[in-house]
C-alpha positions as CSV (number, residue, x, y, z in Angstrom):
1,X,27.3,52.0,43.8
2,X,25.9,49.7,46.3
3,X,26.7,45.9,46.3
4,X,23.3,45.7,45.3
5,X,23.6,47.4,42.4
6,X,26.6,45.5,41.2
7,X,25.1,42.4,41.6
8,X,22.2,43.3,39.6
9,X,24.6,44.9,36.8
10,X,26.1,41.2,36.8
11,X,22.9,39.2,36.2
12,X,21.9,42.1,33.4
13,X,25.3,41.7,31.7
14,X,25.2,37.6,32.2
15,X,21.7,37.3,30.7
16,X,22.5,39.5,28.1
17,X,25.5,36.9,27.3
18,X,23.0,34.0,27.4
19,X,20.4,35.7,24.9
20,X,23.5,36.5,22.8
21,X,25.2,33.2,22.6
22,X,21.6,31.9,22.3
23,X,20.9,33.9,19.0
24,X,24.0,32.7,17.5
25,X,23.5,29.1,18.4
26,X,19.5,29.5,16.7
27,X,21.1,31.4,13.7
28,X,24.0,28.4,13.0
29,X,21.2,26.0,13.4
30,X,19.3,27.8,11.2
31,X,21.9,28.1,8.5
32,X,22.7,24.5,9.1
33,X,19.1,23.6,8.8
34,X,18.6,25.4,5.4
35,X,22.0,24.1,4.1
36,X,21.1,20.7,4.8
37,X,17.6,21.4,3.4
38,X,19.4,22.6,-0.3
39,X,21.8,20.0,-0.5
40,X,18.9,17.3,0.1
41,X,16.7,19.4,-2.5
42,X,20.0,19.1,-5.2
43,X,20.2,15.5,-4.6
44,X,16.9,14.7,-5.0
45,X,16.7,16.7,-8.4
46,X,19.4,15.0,-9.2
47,X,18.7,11.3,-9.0
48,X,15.0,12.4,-10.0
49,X,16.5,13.8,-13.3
50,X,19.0,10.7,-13.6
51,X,15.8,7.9,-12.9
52,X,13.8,10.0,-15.3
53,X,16.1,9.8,-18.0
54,X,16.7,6.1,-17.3
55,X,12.7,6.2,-17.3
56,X,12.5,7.5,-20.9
57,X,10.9,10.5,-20.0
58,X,13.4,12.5,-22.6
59,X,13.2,9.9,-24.8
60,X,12.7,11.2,-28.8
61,X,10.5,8.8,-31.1
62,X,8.6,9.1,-34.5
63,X,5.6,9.4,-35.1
64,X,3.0,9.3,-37.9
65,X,1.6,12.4,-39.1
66,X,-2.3,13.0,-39.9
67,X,-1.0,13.2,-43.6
68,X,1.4,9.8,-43.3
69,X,4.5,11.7,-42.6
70,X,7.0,10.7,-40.1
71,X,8.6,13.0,-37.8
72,X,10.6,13.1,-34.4
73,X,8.7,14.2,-31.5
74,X,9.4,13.9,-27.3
75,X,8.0,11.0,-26.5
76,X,5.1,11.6,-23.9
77,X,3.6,14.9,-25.9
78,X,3.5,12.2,-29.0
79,X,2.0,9.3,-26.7
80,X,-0.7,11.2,-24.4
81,X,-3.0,11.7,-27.8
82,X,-2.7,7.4,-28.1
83,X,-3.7,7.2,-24.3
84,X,-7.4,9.4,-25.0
85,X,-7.5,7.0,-28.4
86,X,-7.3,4.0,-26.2
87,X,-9.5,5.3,-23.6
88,X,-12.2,6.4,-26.5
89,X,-11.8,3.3,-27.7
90,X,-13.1,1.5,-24.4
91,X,-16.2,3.7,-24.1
92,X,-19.2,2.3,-25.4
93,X,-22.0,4.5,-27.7
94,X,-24.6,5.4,-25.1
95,X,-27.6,6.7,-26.6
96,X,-30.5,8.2,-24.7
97,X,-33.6,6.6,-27.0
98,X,-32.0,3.5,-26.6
99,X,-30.1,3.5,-23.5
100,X,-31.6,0.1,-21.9
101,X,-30.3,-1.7,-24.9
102,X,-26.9,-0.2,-25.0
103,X,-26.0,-1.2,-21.7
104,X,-27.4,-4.7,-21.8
105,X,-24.5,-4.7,-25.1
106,X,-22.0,-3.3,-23.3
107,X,-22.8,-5.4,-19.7
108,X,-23.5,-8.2,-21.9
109,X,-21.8,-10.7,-20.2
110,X,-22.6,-9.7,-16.3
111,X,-24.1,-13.6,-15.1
112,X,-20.8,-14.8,-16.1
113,X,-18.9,-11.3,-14.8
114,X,-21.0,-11.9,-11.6
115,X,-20.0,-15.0,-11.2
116,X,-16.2,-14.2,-11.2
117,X,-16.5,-11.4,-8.9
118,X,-18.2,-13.4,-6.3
119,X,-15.4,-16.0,-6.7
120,X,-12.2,-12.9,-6.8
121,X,-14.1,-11.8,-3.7
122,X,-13.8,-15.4,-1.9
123,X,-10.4,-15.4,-3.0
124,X,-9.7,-12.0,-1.7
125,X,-11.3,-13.0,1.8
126,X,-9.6,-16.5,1.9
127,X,-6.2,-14.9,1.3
128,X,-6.7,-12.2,3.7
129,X,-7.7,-15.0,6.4
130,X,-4.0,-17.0,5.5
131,X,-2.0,-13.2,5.5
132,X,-3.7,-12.4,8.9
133,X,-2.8,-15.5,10.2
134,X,0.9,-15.7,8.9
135,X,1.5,-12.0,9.5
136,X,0.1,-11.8,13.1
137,X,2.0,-14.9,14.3
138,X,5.1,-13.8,12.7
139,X,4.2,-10.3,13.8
140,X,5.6,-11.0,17.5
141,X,9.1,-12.6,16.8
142,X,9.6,-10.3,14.1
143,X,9.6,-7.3,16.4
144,X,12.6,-6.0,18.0
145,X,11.5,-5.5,21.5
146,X,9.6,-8.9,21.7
147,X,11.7,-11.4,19.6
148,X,12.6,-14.5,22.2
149,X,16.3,-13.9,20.2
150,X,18.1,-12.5,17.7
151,X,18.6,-15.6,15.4
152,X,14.4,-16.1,15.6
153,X,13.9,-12.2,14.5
154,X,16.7,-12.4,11.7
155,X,14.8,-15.5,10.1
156,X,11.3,-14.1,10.8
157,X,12.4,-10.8,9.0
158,X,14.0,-12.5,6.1
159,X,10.9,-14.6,5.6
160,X,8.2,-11.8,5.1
161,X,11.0,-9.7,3.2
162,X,11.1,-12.4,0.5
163,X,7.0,-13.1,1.3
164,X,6.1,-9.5,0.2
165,X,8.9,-8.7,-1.9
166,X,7.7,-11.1,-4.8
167,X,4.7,-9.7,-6.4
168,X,1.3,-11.5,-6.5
169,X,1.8,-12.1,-9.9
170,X,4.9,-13.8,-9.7
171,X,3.3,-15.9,-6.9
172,X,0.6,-16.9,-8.7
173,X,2.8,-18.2,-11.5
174,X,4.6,-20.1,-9.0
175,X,1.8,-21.4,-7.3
176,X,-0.3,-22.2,-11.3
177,X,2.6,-24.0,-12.2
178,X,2.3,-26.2,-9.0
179,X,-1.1,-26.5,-8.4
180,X,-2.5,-25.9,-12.3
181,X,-4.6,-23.1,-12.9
182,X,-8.0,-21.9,-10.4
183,X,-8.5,-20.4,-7.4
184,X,-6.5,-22.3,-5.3
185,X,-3.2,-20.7,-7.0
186,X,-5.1,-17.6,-6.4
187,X,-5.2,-17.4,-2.8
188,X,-1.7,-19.1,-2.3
189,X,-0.3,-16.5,-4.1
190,X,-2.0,-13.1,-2.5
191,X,-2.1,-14.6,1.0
192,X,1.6,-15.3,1.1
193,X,2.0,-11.8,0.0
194,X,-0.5,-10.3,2.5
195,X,1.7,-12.4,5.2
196,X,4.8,-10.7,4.2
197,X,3.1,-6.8,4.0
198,X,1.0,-7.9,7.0
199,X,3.5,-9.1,9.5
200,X,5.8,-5.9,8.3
201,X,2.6,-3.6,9.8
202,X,2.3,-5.6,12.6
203,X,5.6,-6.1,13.7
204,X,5.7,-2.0,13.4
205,X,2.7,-1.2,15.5
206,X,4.3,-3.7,18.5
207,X,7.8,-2.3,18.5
208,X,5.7,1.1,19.4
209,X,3.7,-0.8,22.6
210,X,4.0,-0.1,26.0
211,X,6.1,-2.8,27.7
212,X,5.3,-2.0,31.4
213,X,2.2,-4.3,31.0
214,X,4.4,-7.1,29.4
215,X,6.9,-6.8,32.0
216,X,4.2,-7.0,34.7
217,X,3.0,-10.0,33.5
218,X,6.2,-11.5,32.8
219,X,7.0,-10.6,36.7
220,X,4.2,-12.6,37.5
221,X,5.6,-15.8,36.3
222,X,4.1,-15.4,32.7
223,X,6.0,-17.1,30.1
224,X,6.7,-15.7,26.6
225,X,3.6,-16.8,25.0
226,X,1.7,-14.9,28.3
227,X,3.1,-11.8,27.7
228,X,2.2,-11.8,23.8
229,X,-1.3,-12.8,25.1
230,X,-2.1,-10.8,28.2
231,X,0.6,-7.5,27.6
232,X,0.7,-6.9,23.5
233,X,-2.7,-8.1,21.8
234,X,-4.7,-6.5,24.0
235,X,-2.8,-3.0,23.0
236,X,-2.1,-3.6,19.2
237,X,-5.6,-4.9,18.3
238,X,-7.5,-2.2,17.2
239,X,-4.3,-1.0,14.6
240,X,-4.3,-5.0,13.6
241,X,-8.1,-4.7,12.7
242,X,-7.5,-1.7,10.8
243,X,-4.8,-2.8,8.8
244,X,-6.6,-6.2,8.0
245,X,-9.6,-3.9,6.5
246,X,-7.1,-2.0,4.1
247,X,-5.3,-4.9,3.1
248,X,-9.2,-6.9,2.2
249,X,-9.2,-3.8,-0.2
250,X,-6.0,-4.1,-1.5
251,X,-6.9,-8.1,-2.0
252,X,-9.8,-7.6,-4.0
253,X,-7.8,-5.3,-6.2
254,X,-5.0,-8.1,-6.8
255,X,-7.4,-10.7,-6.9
256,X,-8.9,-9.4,-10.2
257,X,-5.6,-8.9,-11.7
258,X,-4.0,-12.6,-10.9
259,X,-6.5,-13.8,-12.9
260,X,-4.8,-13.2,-15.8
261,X,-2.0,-15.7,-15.5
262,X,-4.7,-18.7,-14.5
263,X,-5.1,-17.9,-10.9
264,X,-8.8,-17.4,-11.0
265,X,-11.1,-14.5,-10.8
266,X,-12.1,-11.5,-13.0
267,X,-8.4,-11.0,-14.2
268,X,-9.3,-14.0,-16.9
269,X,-11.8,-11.6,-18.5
270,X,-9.5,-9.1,-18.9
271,X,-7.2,-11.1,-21.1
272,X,-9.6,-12.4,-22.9
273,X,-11.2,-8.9,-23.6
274,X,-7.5,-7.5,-24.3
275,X,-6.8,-10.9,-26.6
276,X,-9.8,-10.6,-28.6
277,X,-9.7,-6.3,-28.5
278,X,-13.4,-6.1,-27.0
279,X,-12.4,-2.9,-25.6
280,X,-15.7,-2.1,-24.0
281,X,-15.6,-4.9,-22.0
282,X,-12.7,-3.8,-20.2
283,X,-14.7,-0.8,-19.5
284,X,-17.2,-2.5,-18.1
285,X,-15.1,-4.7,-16.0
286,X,-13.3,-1.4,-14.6
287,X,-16.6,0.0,-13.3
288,X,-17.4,-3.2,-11.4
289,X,-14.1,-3.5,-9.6
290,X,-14.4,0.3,-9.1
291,X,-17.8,0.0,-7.4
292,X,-17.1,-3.2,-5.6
293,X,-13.9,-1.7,-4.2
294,X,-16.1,1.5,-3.3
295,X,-18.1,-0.6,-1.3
296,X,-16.2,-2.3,0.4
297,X,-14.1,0.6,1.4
298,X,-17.5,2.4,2.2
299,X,-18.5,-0.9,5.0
300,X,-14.7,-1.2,6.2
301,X,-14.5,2.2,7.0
302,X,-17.5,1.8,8.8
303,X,-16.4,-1.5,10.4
304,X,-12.9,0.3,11.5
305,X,-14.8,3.4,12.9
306,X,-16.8,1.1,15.1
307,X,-14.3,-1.4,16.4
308,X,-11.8,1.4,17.7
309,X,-15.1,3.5,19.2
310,X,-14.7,6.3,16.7
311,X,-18.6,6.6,16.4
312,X,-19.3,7.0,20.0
313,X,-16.9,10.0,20.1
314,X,-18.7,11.5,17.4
């Protein structure tokens, strides 16, 4: 045998040790991978089954029987035939011969419905104006890679953690109780909100910027406030105006639900249709939210396809 041939006998028997060891190391990963996989699996069975129970989904109730009886059934087979009642209940009798007339009595109300759309909409855009202002300024210090310090990011955090954490609802409570019941409580209470959700989306999408332009800048002799201006808005603008389009949706949904505690809006007709059990008004105040909210979806999608040049790609 040549040297040659010993040599090559060597690199055979070395790369056959390398696609060995290499199979081993991609089955234990494998087995590691699946192991991992069916422990996370058991644990999330297990804390669903746990919150389900503390949910009352195994819950056992009475109920009344069609001939007066009372019997023990599971909970949500006994409660899902009360759900289509209620829903029955808000659908109005719709009658072809006289369908003109059935909707004018079941949109009987729409001037004053009207009215209170236009003004949940106004709320919904004056709130989104405050959360895009609160959230984009506190955007910037609330990031990791372009806080000025750690002190300013831990209190910038905090604040939009307690902004969004409290519900609308809660807010507009707050904000009725200060400034009595209207419009005004109304827009406090969803534009802090918006800040708090907003400035968490923000903060996200600049921790993810490139910072070459910001050190450039800064290299320059660009102070702090330069470097927001000239290196990150520039970059994180188009995902800003995206996210302020979703969250105008989301406002218009929460605008016509604050209403109900006195914060202005369509949410006032629905307690008065729940106090007073007109249940085809609530019904008729669904499909206007539902249609508005289509729309607008329908002209911000349109509006967020054109600012980030999705339509000239297409």
């Amino acid at each position: 045998m040549t040297a040659t041939d010993h040599f090559a006998g060597d690199a055979a028997a070395g790369s056959g040790d390398r696609i060995d060891r290499f199979e081993a190391d991609f089955a234990d990963r494998r087995r590691r991978a699946r192991l991992g996989w069916l422990i996370g699996s058991a644990v999330f069975l297990v804390i669903f089954a746990l919150t389900s129970w503390i949910g009352d989904f195994f819950k056992i109730t009475q109920v009344t029987m069609p001939d007066g009886g009372r019997e023990w059934r599971w909970i949500i087979p006994a409660g899902l035939p009360r759900l289509g009642e209620y829903i029955e209940q808000t659908l109005p009798a719709l009658s072809w011969d006289t369908l003109g007339a059935d909707l004018g009595n079941w949109f009987w109300r729409w001037r004053i419905w009207l009215e209170l759309l236009f003004e949940t909409i106004l709320i919904a855009y004056c709130a989104t104006v405050l959360g895009v202002i609160g959230g984009f300024l506190l955007s910037f210090p609330a990031a990791r890679n372009l806080a000025p310090n750690e002190w300013i990011r831990w209190i910038t955090r905090r604040y939009l953690e307690i902004a969004r954490t409290v519900p609308e609802l809660v807010w507009a409570l707050i904000f009725v109780f200060c400034f009595s019941v209207g419009p005004l409580a109304g827009v406090l209470a969803i534009g802090m909100h918006a800040t708090g959700a907003l400035g968490k989306l923000y903060s996200e999408v600049n921790e993810n910027i490139d910072m070459r332009p910001l050190e450039g800048v800064k290299a320059a002799g660009g102070t702090w406030f330069d470097q927001i201006r000239y290196g990150a808005v520039p970059q994180v603008l188009p995902n800003i105006i995206s996210y302020t389009l979703l969250r105008f949706e989301i406002n218009v949904r929460a605008s016509s639900i604050i209403g109900y505690v006195g914060a202005g809006g369509l949410g006032q007709e629905f307690r008065t249709a729940m106090s007073f059990q007109e249940y085809t008004d609530l019904s008729a105040l669904f499909i206007i939210i539902f249609v508005t909210v289509m729309v607008i979806d329908y002209g911000s999608e349109k509006l967020r396809h054109r600012v980030i040049g999705m339509e000239t790609r297409t």
